[in-house]
N, CA, C and O atoms as a DFTB+ gen file, in Angstrom:
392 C
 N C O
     1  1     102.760     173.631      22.435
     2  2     104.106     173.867      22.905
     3  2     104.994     172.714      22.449
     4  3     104.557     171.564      22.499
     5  1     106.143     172.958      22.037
     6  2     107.058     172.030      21.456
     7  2     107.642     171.464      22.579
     8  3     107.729     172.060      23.653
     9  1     108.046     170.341      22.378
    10  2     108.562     169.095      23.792
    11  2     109.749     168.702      22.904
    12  3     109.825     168.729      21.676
    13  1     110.842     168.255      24.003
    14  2     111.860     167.693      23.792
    15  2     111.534     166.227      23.298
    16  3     110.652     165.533      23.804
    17  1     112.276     165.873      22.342
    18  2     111.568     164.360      21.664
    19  2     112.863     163.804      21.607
    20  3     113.387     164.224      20.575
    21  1     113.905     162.793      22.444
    22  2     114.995     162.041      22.048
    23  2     114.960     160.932      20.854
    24  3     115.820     160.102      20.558
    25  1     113.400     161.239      20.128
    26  2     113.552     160.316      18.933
    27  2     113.905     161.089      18.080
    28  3     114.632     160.277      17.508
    29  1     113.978     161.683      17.689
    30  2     114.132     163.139      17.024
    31  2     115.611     162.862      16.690
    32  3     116.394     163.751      17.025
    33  1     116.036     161.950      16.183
    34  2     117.804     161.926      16.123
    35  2     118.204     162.533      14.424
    36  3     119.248     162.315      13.808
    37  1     116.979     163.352      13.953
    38  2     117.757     163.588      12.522
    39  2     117.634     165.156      12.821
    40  3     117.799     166.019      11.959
    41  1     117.381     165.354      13.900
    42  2     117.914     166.934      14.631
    43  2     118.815     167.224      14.951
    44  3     119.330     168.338      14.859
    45  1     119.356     165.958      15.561
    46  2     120.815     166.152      15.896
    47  2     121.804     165.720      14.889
    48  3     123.003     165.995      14.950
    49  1     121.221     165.011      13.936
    50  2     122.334     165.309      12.436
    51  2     122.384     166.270      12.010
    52  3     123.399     166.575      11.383
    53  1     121.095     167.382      12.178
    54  2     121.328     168.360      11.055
    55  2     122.087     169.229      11.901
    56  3     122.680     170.177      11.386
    57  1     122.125     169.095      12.721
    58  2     122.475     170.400      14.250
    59  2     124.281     169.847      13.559
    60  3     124.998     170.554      12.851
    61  1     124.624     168.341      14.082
    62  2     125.902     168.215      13.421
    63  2     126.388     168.472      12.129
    64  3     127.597     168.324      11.956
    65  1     125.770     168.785      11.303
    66  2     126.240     168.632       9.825
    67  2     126.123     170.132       9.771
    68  3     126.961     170.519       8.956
    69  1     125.445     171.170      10.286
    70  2     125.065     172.388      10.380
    71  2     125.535     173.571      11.694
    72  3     125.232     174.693      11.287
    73  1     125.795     173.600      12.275
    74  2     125.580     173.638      13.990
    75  2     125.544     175.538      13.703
    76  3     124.924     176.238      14.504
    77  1     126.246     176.144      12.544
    78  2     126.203     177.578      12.749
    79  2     124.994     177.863      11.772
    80  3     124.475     176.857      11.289
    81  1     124.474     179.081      11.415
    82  2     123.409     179.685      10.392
    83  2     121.810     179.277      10.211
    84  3     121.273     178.928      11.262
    85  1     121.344     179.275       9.550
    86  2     120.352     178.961       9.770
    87  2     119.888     177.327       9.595
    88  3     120.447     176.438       8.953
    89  1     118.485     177.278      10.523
    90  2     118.400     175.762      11.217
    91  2     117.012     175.508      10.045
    92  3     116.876     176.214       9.046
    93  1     116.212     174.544      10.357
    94  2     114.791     174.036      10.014
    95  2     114.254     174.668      11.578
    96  3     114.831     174.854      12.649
    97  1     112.875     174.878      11.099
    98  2     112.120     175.399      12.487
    99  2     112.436     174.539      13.340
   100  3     112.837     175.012      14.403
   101  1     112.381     172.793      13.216
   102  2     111.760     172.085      14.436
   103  2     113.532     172.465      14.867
   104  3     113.700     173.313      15.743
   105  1     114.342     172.039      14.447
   106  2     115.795     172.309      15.081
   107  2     116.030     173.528      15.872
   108  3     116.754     173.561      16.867
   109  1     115.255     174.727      15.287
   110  2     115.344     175.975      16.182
   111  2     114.463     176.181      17.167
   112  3     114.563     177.219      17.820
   113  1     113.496     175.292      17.445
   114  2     112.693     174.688      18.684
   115  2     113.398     174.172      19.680
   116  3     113.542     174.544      20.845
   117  1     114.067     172.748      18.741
   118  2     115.020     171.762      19.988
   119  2     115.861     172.846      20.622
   120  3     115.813     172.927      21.849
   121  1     116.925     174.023      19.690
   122  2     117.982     174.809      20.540
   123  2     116.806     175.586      21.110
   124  3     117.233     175.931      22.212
   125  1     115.906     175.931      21.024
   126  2     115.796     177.212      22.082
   127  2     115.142     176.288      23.317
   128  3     114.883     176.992      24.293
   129  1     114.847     175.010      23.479
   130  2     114.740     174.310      24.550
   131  2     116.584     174.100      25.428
   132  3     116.967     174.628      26.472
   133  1     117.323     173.187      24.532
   134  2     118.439     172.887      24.992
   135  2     119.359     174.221      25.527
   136  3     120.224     174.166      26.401
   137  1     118.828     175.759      24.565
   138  2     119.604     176.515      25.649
   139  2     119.005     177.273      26.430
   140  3     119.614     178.223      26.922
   141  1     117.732     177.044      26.716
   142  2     116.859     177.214      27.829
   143  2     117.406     177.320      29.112
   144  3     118.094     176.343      29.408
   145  1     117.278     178.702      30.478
   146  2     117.867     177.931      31.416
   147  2     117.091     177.089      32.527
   148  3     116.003     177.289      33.067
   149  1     117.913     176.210      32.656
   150  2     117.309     175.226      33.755
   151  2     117.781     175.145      35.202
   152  3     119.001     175.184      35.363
   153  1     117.102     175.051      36.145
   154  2     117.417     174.816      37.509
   155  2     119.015     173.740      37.468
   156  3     118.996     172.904      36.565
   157  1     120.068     173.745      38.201
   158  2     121.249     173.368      38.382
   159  2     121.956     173.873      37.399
   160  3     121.552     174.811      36.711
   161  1     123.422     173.119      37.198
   162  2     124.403     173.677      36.675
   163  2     124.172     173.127      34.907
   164  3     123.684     172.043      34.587
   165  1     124.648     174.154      33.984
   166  2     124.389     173.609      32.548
   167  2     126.013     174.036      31.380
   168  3     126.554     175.087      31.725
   169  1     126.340     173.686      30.794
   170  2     127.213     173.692      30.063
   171  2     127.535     174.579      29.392
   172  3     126.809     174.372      28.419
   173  1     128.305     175.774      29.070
   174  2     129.052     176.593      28.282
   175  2     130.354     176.736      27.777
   176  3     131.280     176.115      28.299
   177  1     130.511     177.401      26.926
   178  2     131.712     177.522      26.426
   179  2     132.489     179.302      27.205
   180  3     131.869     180.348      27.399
   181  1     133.333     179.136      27.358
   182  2     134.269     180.448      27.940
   183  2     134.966     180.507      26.335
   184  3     135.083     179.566      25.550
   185  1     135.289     181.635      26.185
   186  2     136.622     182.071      25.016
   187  2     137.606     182.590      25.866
   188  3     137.763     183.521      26.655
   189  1     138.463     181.228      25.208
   190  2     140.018     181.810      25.926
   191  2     140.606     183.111      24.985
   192  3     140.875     184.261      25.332
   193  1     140.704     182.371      23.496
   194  2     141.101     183.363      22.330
   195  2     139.931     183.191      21.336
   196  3     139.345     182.208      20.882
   197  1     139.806     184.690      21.155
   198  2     138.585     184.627      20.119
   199  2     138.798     183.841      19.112
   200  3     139.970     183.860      18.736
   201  1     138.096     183.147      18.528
   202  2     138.303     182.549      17.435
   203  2     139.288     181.541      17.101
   204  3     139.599     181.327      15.929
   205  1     139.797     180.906      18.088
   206  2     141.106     180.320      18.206
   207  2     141.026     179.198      19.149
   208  3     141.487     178.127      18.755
   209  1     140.421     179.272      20.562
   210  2     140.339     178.567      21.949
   211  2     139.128     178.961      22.532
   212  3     138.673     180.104      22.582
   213  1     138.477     177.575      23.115
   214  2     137.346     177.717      24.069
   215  2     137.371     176.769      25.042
   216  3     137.863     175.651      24.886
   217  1     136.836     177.185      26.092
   218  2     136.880     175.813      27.014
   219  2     135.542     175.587      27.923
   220  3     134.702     176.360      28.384
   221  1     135.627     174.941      27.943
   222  2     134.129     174.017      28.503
   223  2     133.857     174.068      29.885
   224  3     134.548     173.587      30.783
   225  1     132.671     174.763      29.998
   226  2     132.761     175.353      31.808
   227  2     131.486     174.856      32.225
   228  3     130.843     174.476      31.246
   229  1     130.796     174.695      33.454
   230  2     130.082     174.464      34.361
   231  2     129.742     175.915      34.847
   232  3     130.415     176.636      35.584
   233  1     128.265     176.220      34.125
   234  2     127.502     177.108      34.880
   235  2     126.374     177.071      35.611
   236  3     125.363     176.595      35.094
   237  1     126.345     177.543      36.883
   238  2     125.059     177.817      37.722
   239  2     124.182     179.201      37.945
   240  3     124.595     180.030      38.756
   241  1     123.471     179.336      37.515
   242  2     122.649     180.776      38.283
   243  2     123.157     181.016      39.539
   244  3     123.187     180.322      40.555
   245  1     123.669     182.457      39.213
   246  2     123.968     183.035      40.236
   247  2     125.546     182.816      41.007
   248  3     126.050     183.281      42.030
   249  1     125.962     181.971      40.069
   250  2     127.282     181.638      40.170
   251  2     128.410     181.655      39.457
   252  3     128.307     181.038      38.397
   253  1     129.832     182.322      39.736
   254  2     130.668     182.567      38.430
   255  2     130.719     181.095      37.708
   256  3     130.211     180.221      38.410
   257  1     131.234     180.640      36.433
   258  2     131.558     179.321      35.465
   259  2     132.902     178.876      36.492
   260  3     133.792     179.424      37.143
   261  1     132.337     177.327      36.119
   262  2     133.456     176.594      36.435
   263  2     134.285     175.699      35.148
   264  3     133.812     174.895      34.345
   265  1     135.358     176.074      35.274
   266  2     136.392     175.916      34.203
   267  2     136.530     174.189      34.135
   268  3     137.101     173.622      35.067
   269  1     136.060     173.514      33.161
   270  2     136.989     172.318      33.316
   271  2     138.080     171.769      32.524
   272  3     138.222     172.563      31.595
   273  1     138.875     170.881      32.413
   274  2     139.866     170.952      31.518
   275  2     139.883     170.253      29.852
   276  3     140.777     169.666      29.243
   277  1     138.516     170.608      29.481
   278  2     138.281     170.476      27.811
   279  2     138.255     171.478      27.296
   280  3     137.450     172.391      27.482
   281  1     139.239     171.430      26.499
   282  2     139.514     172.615      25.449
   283  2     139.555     172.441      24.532
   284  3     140.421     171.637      24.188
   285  1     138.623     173.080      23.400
   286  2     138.193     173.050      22.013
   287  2     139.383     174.296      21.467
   288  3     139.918     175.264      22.008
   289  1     139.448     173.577      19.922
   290  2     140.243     174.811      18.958
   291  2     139.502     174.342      17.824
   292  3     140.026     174.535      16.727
   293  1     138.314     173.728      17.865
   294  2     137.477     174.077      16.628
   295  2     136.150     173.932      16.982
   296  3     135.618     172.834      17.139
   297  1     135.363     175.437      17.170
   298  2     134.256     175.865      17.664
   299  2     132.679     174.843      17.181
   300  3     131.583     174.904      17.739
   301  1     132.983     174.170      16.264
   302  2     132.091     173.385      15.766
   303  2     132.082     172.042      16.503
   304  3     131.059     171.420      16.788
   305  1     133.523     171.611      16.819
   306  2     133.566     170.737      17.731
   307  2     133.063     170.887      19.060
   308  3     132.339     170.049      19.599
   309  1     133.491     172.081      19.654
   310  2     132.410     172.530      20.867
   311  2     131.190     172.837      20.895
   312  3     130.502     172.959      21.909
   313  1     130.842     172.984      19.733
   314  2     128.999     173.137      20.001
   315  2     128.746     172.017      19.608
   316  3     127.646     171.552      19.904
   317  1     129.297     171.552      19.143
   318  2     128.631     169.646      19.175
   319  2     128.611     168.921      20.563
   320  3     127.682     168.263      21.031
   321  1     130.176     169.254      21.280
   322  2     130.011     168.513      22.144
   323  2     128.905     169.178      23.428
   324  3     128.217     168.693      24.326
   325  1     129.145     170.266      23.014
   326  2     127.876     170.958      24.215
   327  2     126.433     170.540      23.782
   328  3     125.709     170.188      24.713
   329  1     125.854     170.515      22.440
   330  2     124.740     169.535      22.136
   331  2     124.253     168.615      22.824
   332  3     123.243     168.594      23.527
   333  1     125.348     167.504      22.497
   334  2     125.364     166.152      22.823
   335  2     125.100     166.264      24.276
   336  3     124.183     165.569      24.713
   337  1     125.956     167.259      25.351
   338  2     125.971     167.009      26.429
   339  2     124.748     167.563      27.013
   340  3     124.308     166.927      27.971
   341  1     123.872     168.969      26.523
   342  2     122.483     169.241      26.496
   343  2     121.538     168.460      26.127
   344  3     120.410     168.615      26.596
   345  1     121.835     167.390      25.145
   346  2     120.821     166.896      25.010
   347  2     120.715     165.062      26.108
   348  3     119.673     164.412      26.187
   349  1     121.398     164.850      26.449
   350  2     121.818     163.550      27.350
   351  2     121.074     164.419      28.337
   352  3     120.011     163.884      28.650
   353  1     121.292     165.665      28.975
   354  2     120.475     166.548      30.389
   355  2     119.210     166.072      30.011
   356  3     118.620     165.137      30.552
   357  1     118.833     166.707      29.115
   358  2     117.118     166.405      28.499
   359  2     116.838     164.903      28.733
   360  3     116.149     164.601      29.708
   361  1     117.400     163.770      27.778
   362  2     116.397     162.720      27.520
   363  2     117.005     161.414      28.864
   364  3     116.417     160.383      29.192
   365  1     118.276     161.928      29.373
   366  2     118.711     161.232      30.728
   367  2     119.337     159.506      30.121
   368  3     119.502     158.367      30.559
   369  1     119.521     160.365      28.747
   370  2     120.845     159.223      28.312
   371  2     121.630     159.931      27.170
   372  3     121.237     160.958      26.618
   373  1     122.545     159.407      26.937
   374  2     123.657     159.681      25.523
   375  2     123.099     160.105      24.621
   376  3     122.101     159.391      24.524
   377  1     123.070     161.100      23.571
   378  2     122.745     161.169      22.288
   379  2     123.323     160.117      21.767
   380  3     124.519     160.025      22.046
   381  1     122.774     159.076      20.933
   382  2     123.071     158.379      20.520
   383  2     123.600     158.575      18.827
   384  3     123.916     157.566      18.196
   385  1     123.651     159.761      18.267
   386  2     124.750     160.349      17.177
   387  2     126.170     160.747      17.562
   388  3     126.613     161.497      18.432
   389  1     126.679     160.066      16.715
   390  2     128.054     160.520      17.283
   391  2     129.007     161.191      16.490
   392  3     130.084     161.534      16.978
């Protein structure tokens, strides 16, 4: 079984340099861990306008999203920052790529 590895930081380059289409296996390991769901609240994106606006919400099982006030208008920028912020949940510090 594949484990979350915070040494693993040239996953999260390729995830940045890449973030849409196709990954390397071990990268499509790390995402199907990071969007795994987990017990408490975990990070999503809402679409305000397709293709245009997204904003960064707080989700819980079993609970509608909570809206907060980061708003992306370039979708690559939001799945980075949702990365980064999935992967800090996991290793219980900063991704240290920036």
């Amino acid at each position: 079984m594949y484990r979350f590895d915070k040494a693993r930081l040239d996953l999260a380059r390729e995830f940045k340099a890449n973030p849409f289409g196709e990954h390397s296996p071990d990268l499509q390991y790390l995402l199907n861990i990071l969007r795994a769901p987990r017990p408490g609240p975990f990070h999503v994106l809402l679409i305000d306008r397709a293709g245009e606006r997204w904003t960064l919400a707080m989700m819980e099982p079993g609970k509608p999203p909570q809206r907060t006030n980061m708003v992306f208008t370039d979708l690559a920028e939001a799945e980075w920052h949702i990365f980064r912020e999935r992967w800090s949940a996991h290793a219980g510090e900063e991704c240290p790529v920036t």
